[in-house]
ZAKOL-316097 format. One line per field, with one value per residue: x, y, z of N, C-alpha, C in turn; chain; residue in one letter. Coordinates in steps of 0.05 Angstrom, whole numbers, plus 5000, padded with zeros to 4 digits. Each point is the difference from the previous one (the first is absolute). Layout:
REM residues N
n.east	c(X / ...)
n.north	c(Y / ...)
n.up	c(Z / ...)
ca.east	c(X / ...)
ca.north	c(Y / ...)
ca.up	c(Z / ...)
c.east	c(X / ...)
c.north	c(Y / ...)
c.up	c(Z / ...)
ch	c(A / ...)
aa	c(a / ...)
END
This chain:
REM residues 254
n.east	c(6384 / 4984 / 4989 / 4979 / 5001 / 4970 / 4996 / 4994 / 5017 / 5017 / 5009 / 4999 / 5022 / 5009 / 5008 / 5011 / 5013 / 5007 / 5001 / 5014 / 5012 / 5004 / 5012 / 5017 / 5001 / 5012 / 5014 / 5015 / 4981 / 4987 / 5004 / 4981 / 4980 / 4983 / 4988 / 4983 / 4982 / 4974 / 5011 / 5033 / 4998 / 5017 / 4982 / 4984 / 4982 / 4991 / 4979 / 4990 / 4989 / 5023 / 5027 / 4980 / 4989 / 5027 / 5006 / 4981 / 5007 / 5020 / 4986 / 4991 / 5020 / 5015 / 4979 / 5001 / 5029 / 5019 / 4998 / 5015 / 4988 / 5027 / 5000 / 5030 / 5004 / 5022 / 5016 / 5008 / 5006 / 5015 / 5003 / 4978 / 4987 / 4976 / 5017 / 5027 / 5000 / 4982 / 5011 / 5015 / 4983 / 4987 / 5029 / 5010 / 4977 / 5013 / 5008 / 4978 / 4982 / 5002 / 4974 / 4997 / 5021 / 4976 / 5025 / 4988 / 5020 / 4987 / 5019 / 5004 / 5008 / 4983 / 5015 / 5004 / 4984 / 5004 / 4992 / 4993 / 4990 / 4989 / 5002 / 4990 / 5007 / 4987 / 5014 / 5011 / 4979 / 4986 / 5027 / 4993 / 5017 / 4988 / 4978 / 5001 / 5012 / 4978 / 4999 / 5016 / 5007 / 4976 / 5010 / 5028 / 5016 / 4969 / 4987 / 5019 / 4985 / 4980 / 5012 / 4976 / 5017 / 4989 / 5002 / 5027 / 5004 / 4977 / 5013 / 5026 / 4999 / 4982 / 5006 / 5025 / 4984 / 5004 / 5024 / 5008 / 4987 / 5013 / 5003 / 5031 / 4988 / 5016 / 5011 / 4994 / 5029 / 5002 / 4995 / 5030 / 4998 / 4988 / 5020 / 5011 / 4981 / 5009 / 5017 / 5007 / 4987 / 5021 / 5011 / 4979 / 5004 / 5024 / 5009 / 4987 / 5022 / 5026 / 4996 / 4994 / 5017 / 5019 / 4986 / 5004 / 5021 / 5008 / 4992 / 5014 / 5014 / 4986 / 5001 / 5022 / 5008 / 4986 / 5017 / 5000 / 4987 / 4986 / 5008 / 5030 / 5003 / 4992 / 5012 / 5000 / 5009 / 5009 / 4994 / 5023 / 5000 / 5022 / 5005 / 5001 / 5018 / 4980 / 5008 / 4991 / 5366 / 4998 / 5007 / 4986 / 5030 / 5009 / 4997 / 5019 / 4991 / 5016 / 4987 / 5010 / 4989 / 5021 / 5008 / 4969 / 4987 / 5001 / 5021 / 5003 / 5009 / 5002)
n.north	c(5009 / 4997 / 5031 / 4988 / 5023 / 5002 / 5009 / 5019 / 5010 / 4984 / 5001 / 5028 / 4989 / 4972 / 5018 / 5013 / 4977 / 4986 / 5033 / 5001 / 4976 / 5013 / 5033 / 4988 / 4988 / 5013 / 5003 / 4980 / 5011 / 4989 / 4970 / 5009 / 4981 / 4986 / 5025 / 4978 / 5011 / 4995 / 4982 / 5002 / 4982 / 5022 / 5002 / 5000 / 5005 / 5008 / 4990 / 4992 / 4976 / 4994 / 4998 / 4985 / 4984 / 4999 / 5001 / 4985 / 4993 / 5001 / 4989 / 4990 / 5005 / 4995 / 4987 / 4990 / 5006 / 4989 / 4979 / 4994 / 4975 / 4988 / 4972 / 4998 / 4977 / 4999 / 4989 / 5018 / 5010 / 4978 / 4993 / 5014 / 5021 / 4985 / 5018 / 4990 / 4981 / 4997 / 5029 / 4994 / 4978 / 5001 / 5010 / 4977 / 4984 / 5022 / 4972 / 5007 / 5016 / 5012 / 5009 / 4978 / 4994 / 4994 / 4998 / 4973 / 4979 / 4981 / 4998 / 4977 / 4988 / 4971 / 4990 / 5033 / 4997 / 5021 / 5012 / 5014 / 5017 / 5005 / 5023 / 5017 / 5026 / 4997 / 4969 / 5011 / 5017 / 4986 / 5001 / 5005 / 5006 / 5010 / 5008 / 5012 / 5019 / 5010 / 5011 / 5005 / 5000 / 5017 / 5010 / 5013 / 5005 / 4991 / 5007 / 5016 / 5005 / 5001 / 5017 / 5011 / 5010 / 4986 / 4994 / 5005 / 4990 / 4974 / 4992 / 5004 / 4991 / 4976 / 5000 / 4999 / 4983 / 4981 / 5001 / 5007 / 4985 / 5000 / 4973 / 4997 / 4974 / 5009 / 4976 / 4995 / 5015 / 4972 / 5018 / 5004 / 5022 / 4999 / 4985 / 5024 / 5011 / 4979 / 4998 / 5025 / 4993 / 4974 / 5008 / 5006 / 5000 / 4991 / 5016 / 5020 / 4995 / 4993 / 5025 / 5000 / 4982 / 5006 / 5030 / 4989 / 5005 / 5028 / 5013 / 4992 / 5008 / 5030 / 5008 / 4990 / 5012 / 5024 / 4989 / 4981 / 5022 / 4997 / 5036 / 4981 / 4974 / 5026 / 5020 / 5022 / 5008 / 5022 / 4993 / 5007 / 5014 / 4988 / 5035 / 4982 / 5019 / 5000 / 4998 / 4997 / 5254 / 4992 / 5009 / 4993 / 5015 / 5001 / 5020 / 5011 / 5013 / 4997 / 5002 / 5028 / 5010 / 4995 / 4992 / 5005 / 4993 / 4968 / 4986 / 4966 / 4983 / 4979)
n.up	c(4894 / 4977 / 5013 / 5006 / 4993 / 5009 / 4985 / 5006 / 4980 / 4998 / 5029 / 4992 / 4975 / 5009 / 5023 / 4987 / 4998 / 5035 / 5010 / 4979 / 5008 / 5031 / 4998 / 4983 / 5017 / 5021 / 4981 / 4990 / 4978 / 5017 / 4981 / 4997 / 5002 / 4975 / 4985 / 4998 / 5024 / 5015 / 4993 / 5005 / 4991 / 5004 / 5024 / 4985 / 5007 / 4981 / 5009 / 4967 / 5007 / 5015 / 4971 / 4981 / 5022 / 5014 / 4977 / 5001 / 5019 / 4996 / 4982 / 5019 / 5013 / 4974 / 4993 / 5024 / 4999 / 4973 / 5025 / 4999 / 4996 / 4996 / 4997 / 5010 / 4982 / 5018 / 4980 / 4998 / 5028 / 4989 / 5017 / 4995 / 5017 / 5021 / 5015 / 4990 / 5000 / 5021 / 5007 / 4998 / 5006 / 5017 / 5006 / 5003 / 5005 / 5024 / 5023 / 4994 / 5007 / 4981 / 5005 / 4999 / 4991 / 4989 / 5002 / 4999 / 4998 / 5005 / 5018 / 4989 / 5017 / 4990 / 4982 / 5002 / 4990 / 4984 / 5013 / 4982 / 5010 / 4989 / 5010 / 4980 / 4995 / 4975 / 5003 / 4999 / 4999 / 4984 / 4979 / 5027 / 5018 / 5030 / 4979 / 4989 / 5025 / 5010 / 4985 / 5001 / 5025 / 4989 / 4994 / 4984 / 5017 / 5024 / 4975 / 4990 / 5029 / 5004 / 4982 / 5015 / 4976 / 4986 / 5035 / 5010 / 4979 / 5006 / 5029 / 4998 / 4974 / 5004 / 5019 / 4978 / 4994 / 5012 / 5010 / 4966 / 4992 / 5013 / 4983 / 4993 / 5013 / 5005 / 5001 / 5019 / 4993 / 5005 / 5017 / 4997 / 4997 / 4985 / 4983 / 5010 / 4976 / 4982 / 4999 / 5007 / 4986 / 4986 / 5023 / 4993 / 4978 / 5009 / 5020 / 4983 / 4979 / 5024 / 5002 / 4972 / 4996 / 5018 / 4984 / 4979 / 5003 / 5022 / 4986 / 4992 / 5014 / 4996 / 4977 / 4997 / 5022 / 4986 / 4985 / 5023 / 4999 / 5015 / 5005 / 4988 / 5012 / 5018 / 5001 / 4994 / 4984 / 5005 / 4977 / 4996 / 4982 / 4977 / 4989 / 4981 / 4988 / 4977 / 4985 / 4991 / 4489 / 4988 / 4995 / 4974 / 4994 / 5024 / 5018 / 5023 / 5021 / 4996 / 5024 / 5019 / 5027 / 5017 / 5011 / 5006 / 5012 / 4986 / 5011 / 4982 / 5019 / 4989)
ca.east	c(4973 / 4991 / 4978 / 4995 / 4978 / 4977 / 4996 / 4975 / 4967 / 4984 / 4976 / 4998 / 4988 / 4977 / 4973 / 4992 / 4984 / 4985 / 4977 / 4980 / 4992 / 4982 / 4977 / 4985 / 4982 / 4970 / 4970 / 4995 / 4976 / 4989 / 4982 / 4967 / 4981 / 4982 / 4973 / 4978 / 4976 / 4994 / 5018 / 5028 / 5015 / 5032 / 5013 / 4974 / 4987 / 4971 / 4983 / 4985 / 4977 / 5003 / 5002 / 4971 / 4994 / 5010 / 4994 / 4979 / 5001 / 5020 / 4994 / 4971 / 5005 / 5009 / 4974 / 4989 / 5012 / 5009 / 5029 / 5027 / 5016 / 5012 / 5021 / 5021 / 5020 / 5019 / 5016 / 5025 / 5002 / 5021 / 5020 / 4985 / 4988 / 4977 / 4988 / 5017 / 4991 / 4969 / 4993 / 4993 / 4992 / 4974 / 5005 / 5003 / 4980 / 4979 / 4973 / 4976 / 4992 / 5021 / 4989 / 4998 / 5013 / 4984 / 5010 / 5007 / 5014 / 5003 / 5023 / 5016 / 5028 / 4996 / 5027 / 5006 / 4973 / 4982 / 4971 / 4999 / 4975 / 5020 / 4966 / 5008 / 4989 / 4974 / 4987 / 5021 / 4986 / 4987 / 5009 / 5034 / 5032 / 4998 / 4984 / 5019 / 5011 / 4982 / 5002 / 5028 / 5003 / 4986 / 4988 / 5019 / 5029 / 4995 / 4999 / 5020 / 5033 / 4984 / 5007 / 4969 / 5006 / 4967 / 4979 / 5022 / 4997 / 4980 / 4986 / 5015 / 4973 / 4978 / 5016 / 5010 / 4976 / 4978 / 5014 / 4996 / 4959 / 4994 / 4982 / 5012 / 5005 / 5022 / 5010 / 5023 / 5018 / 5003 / 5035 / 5012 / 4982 / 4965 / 5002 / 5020 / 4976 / 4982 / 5019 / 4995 / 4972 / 4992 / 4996 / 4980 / 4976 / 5002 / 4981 / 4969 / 4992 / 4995 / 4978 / 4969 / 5006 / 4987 / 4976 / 4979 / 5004 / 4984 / 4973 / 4996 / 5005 / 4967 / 4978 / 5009 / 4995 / 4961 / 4979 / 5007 / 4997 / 4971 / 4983 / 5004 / 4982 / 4962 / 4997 / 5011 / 5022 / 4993 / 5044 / 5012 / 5011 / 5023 / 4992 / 5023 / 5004 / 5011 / 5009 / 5015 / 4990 / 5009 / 4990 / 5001 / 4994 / 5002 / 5036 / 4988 / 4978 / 5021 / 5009 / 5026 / 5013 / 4997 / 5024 / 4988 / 5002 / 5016 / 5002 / 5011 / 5013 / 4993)
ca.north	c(4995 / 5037 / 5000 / 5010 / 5016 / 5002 / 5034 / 5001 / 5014 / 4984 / 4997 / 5020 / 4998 / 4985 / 5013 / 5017 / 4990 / 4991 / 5029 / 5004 / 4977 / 4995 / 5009 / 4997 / 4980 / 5016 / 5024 / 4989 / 4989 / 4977 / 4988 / 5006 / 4977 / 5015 / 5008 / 4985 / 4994 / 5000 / 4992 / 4992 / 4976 / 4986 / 4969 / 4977 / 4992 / 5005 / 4992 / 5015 / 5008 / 5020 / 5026 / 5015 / 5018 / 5025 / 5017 / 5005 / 5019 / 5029 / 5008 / 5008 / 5019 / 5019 / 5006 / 5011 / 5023 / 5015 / 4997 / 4986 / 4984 / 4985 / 4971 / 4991 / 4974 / 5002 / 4978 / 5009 / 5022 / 5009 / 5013 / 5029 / 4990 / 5009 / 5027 / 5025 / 4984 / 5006 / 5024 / 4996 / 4984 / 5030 / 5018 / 4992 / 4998 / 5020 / 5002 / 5021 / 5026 / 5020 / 5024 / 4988 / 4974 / 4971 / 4974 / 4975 / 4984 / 4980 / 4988 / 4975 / 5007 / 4989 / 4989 / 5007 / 4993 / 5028 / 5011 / 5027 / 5017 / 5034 / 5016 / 5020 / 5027 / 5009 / 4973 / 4997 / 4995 / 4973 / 4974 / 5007 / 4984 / 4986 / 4990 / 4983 / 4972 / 4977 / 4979 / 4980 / 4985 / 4981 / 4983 / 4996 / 4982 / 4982 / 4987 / 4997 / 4973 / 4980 / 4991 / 5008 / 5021 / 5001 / 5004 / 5022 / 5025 / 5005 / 5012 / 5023 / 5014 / 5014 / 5016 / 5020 / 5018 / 5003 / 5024 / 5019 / 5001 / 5016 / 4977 / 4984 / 4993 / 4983 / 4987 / 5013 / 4983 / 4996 / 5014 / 4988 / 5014 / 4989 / 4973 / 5004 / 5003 / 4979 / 4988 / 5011 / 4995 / 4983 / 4996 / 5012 / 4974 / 4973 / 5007 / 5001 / 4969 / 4983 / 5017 / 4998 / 4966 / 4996 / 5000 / 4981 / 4965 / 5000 / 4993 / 4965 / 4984 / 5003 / 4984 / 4969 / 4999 / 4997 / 4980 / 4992 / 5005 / 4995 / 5017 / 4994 / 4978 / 5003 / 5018 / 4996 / 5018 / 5020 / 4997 / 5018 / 4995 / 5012 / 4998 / 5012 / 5002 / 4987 / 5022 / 5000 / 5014 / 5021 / 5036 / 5004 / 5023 / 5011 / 5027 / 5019 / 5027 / 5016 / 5001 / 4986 / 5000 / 4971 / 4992 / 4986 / 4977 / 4982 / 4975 / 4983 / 4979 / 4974)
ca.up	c(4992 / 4990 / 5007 / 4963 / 5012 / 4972 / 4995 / 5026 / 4978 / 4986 / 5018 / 5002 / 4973 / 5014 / 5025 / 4974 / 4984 / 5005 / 5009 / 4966 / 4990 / 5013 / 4990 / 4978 / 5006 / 5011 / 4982 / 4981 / 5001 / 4996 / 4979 / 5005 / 4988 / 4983 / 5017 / 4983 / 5013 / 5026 / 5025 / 4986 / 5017 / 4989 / 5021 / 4992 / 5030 / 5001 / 4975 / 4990 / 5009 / 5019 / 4992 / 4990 / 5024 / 5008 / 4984 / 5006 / 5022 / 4997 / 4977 / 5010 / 5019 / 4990 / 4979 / 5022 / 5024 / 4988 / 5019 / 4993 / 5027 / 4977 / 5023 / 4987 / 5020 / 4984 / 5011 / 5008 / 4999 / 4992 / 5028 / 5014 / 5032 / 4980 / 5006 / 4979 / 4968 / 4998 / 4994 / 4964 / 4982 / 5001 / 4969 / 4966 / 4990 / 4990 / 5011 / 5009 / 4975 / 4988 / 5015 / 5029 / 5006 / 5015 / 4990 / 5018 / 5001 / 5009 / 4982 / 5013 / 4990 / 5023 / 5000 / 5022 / 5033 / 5020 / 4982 / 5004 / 4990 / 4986 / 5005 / 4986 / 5025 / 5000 / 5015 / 5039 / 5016 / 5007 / 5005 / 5021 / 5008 / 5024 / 4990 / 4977 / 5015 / 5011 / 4986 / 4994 / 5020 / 5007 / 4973 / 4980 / 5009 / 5000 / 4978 / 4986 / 5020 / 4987 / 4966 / 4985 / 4995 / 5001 / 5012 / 5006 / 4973 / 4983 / 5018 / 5009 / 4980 / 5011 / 5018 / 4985 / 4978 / 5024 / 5014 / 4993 / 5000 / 5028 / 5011 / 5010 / 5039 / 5010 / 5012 / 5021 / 4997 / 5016 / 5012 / 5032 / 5024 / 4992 / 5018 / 5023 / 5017 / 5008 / 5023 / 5032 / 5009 / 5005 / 5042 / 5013 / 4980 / 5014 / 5022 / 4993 / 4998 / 5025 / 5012 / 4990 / 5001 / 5024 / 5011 / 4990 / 5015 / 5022 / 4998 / 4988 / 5026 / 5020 / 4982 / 5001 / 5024 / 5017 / 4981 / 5022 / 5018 / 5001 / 4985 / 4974 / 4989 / 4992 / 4979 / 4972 / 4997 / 4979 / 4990 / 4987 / 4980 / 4991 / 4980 / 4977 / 4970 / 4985 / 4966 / 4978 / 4976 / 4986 / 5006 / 4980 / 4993 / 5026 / 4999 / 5022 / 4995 / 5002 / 5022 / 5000 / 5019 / 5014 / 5019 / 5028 / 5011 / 5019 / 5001 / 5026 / 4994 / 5012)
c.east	c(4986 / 4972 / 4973 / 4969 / 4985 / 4992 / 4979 / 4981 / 4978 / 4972 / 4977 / 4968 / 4986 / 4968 / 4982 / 4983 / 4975 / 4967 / 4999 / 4979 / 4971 / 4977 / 4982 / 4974 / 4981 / 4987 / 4993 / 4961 / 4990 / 4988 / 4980 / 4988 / 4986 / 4967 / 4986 / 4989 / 5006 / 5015 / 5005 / 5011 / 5021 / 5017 / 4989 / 4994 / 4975 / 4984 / 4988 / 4973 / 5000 / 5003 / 4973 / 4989 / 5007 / 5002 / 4968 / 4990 / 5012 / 4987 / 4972 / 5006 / 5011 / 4978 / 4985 / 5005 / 5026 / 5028 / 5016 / 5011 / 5007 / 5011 / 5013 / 5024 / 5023 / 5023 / 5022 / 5002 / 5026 / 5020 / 4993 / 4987 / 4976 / 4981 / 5000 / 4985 / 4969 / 5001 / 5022 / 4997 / 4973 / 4996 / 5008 / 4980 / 4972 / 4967 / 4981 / 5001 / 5024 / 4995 / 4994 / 5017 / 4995 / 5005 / 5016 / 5018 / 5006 / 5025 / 5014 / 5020 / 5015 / 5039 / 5011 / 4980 / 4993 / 4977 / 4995 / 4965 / 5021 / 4972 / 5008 / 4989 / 4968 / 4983 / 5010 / 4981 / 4977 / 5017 / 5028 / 5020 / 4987 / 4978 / 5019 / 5022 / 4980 / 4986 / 5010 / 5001 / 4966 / 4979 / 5008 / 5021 / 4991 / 4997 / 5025 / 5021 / 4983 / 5002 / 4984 / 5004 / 4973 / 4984 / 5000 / 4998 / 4970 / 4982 / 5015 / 4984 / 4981 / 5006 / 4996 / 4975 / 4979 / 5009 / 4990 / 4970 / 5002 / 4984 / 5015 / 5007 / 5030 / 5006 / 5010 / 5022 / 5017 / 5039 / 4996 / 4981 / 4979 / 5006 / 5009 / 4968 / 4979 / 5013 / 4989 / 4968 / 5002 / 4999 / 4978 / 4979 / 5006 / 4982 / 4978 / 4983 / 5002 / 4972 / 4976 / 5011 / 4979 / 4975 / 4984 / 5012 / 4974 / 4965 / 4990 / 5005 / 4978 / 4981 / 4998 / 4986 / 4967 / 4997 / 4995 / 4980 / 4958 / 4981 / 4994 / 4984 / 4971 / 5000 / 5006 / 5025 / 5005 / 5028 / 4999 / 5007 / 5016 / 4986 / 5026 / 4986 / 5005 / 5000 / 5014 / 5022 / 5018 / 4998 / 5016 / 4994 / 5004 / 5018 / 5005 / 4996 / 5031 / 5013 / 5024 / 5005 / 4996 / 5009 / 4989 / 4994 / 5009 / 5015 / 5003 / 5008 / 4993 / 5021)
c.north	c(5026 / 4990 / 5007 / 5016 / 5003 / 5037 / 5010 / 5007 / 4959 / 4989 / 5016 / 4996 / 4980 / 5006 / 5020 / 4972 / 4988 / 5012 / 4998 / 4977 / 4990 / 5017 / 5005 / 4971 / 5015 / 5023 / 4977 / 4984 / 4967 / 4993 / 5006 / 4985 / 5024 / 4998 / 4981 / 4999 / 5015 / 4976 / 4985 / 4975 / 4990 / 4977 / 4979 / 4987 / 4999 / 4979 / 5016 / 5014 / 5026 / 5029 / 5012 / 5008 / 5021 / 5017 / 5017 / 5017 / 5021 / 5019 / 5017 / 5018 / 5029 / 5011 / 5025 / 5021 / 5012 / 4984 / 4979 / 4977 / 4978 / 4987 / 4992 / 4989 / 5001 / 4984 / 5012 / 5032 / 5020 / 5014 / 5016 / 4996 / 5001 / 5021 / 5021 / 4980 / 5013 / 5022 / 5001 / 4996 / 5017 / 5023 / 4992 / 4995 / 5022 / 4996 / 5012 / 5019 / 5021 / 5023 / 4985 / 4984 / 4980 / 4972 / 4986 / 4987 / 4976 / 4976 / 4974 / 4990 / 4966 / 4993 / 5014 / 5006 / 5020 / 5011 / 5033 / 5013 / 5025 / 5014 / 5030 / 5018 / 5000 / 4987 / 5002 / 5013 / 4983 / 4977 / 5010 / 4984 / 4968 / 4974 / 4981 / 4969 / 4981 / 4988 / 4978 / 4986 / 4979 / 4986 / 4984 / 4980 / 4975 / 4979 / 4990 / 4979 / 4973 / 4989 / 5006 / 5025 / 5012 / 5017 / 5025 / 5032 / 5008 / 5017 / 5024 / 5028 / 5012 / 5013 / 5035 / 5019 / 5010 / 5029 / 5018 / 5005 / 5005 / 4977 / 4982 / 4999 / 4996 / 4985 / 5010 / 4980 / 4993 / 5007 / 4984 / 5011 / 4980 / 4969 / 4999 / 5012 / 4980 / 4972 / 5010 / 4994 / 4967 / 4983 / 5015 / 4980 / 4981 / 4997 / 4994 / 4962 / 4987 / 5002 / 4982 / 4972 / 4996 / 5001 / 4983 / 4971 / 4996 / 5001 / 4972 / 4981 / 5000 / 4985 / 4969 / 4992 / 4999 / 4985 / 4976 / 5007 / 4990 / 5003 / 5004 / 4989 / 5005 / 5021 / 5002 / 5013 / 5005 / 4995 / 5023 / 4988 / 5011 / 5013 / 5006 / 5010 / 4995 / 5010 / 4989 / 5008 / 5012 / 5032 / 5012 / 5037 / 5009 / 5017 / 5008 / 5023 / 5024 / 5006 / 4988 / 5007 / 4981 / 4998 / 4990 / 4968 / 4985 / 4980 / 4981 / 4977 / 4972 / 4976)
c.up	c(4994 / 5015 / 4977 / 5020 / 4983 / 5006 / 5027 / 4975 / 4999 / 5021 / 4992 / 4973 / 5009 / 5007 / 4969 / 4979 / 5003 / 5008 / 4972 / 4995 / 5016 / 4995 / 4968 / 5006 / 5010 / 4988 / 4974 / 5014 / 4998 / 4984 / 5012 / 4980 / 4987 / 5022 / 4987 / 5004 / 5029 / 5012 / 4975 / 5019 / 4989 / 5016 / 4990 / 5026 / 4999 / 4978 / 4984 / 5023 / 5020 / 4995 / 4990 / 5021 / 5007 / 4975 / 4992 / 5024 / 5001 / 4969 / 5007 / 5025 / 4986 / 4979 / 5025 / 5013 / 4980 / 5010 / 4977 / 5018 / 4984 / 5019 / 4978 / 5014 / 4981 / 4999 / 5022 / 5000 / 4992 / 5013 / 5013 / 5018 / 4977 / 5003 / 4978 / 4979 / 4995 / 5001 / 4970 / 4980 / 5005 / 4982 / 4980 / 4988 / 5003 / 5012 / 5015 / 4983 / 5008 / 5034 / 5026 / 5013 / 5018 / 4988 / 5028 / 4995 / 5017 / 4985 / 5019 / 4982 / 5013 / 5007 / 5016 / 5032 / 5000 / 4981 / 5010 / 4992 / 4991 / 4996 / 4983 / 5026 / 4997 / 5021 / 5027 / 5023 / 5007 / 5008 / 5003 / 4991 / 5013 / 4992 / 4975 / 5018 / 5007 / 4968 / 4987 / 5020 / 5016 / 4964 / 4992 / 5015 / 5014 / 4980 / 4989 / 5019 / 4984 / 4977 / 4987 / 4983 / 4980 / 5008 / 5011 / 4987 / 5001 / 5028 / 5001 / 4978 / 5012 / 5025 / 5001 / 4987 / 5026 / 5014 / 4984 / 5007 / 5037 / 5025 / 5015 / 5026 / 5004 / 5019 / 5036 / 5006 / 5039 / 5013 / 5029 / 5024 / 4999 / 5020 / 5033 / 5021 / 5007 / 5013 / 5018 / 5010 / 5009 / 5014 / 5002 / 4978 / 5010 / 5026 / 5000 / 4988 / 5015 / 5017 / 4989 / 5004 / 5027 / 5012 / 4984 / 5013 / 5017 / 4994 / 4984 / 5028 / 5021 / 4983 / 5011 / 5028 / 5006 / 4972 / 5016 / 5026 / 5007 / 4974 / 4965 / 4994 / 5002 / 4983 / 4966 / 4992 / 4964 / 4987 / 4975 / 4976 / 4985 / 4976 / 4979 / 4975 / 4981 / 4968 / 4988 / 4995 / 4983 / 4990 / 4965 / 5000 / 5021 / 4993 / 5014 / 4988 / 5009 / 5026 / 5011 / 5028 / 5014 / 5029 / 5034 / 4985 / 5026 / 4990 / 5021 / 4982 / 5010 / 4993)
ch	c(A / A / A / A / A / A / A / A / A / A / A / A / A / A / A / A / A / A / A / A / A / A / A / A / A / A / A / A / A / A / A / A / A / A / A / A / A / A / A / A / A / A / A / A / A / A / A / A / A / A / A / A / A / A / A / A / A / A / A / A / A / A / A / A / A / A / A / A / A / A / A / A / A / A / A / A / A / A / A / A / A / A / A / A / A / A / A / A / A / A / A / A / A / A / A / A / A / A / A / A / A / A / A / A / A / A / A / A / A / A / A / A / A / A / A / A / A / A / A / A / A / A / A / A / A / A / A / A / A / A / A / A / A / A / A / A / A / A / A / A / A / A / A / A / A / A / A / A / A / A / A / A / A / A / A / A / A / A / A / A / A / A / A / A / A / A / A / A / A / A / A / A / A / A / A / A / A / A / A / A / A / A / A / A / A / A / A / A / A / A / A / A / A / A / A / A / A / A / A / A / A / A / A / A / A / A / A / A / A / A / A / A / A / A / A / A / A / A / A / A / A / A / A / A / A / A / A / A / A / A / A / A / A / A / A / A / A / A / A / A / A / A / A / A / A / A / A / A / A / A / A / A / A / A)
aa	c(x / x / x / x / x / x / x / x / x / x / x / x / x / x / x / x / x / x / x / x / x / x / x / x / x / x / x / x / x / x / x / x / x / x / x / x / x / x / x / x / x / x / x / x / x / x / x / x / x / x / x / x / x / x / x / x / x / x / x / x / x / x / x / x / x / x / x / x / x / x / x / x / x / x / x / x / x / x / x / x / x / x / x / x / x / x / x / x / x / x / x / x / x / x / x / x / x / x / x / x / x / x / x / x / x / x / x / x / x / x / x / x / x / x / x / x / x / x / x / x / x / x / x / x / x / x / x / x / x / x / x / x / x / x / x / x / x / x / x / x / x / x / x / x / x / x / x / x / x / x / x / x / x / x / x / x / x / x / x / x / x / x / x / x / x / x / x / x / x / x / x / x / x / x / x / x / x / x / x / x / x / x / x / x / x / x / x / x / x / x / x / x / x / x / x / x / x / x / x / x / x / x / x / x / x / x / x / x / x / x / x / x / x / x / x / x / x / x / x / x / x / x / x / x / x / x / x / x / x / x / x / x / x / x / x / x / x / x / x / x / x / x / x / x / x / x / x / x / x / x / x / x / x / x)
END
């Protein structure tokens, strides 16, 4: 019986084709969507109405301060994290001014779930890393478990504009510690409510008692009373402004 041996070169040419093959993917550039406006909805998620708004807004923030903040949904990120996709697609389109690079990027991405802020250098000190997470996680990802992608985009926006304008409250996002500290309180709120139970038992039970007694029936008595409360786009002609550095931000996923 002949033994039939295969060459060691051919493993070899294998491992060689496969490092070419793999890395011509990874420098090869992503379809990047055309710029048309202030927010590109290549996922189609959005209504007209919604896009004029938010275009309007973002049209009037940049009439105002010079900044660049463009929302864009995309069908498919095309195999890329969407870290590497949004810083460049940032420079591909050149958003924020040439001398400032005050260009935003708000980007979803819903088929694969995640959503990114991509923040240029000029903007990274108003609108941090840590800031950019809390927005996403208390605006933006509640909405989107919801299906509300709408609402999501349109608050995570304002958000975003707000941070830069120096106005925006954030959210305080709730950690294990936070709940592990209020557990630990709730043998002592319990306490405290048995506590007040009781003492009103007990003074309804004296009440009850001298209503009964001689002195009721000649006198008078004064009653209390309860008081309550009561109350009641499209973006014709848009470009970026050339800017091209990028890379803070955040993301997340839902």
């Amino acid at each position: 019986m002949t033994d039939i041996r295969i060459p060691e070169r051919t493993g070899l040419w294998a491992l060689i084709l496969a490092l070419v093959l793999s890395a011509g993917h990874a420098y090869a550039e992503p379809q990047f969507p055309t710029l048309t406006g202030r927010v590109v909805d290549g996922a189609d998620i959005l209504t007209a109405a919604v896009k004029n708004a938010l275009t309007g807004k973002l049209e009037a923030h940049e009439n105002a301060t010079t900044n660049q903040v463009v929302v864009v949904t995309l069908p498919s990120l095309q195999g890329y994290a969407i870290e590497e996709f949004g810083y460049q697609l940032l420079r591909h389109w050149g958003i924020g001014q040439e001398d400032r690079n005050n260009g935003v990027l708000l980007i979803v991405a819903p088929n694969e779930r995640k959503v990114r802020i991509e923040v240029g250098y000029g903007l990274e000190g108003s609108l941090t890393d840590a800031l950019s997470k809390t927005i996403i996680e208390t605006e933006i990802l509640p909405r989107f478990r919801k299906g509300d992608y709408s609402a999501g985009i349109v608050k995570g926006t304002e958000a975003i504009l707000a941070a830069i304008a120096g106005t925006y409250k954030p959210k305080k996002l709730r950690t294990k510690s936070d709940w592990d500290d209020i557990e630990s309180f709730l043998p002592f709120i319990f306490f405290i409510g048995v506590l007040l139970v009781l003492l009103v038992w007990g003074q309804r039970s004296e009440g009850r008692a001298g209503w009964y007694t001689d002195d009721s029936f000649g006198g008078s008595s004064d009653g209390g009373g309860f008081g309550g409360g009561g109350g009641g786009g499209g973006g014709g002609g848009f470009s970026g402004g050339g800017g091209g550095g990028g890379g803070g931000g955040a993301s997340g996923s839902w």
